[in-house]
C-alpha positions as CSV (number, residue, x, y, z in Angstrom):
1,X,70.5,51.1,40.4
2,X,72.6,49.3,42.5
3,X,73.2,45.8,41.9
4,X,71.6,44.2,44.4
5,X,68.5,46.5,44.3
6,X,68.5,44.9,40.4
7,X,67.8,41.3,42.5
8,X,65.0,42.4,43.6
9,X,63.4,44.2,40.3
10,X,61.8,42.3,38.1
11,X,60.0,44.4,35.8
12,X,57.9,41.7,33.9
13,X,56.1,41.6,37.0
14,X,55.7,45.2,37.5
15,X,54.0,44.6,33.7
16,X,52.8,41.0,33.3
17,X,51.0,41.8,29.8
18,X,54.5,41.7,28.3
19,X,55.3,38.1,30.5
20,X,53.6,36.1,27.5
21,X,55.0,37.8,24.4
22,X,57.1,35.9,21.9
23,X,60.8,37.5,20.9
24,X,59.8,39.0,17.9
25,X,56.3,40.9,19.2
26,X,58.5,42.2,22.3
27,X,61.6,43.5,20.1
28,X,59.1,45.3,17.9
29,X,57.0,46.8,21.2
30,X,60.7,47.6,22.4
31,X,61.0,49.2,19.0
32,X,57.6,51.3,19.4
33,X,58.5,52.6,23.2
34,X,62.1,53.7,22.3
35,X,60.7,55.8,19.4
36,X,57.7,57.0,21.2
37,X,60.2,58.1,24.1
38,X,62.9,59.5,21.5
39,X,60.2,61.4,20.1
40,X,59.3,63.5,23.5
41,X,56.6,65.7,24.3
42,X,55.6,63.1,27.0
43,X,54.9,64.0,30.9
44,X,57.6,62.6,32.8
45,X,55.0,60.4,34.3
46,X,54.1,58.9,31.0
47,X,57.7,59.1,30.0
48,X,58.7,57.0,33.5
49,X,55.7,54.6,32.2
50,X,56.6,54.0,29.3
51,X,60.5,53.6,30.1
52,X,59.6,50.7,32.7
53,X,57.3,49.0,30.1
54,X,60.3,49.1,27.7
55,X,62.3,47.7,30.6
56,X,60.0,44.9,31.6
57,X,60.0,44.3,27.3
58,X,63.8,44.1,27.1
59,X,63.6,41.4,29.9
60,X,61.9,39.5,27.8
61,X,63.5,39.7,24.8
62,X,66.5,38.8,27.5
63,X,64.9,35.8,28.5
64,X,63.9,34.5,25.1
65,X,67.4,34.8,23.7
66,X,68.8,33.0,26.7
67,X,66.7,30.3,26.0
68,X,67.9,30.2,22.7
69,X,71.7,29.8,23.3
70,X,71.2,27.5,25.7
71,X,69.1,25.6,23.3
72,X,72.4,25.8,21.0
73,X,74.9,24.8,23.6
74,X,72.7,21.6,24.2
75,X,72.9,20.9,20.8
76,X,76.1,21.5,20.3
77,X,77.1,19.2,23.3
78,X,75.0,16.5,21.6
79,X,77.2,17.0,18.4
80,X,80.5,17.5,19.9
81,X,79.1,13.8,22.2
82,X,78.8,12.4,19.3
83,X,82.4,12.7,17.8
C-alpha cells in the first residue's frame, strides 16, 4: 500500500468490535489471529478476513500505546517543570 492510500484506511472502522478493546484483550486477540493464520488450512477469503481483523487489532494496540507515551512525556514535562 502506498502511503497515501494508508490515509485513507482505517481498519478499526472496517471492524468497529475491536474500537472498544483495552491493550491487553487486543494484544492477545492479535496473538490468536497471527497463530490462527500461521497455522493455515484457511480459504484465502477467511485468511484475507482474518488478516484485516488483525490489522484493525494492531491499530489499536497502536493507539493505546501512543496514549501511553504521551501520558509519560506529560509527566515527565511536569517533573522536569518542576526542577
Amino acid at each position: 500500500m502506498s502511503e497515501q492510500q494508508d490515509e485513507h484506511f482505517d481498519p478499526v472502522a472496517e471492524h468497529p468490535e475491536v474500537a472498544e478493546l483495552g491493550y491487553e484483550a487486543a494484544r492477545d486477540q492479535l496473538a490468536e489471529v497471527v497463530k490462527q493464520l500461521e497455522a493455515g488450512g484457511l480459504s484465502l477469503e477467511d485468511s484475507l478476513a482474518l488478516w484485516e481483523k488483525g490489522e484493525a487489532l494492531a491499530t489499536v494496540c497502536e493507539r493505546h500505546l501512543a496514549g501511553a507515551r504521551e501520558r509519560v512525556d506529560r509527566a515527565l514535562a511536569s517533573v522536569e517543570e518542576e526542577e
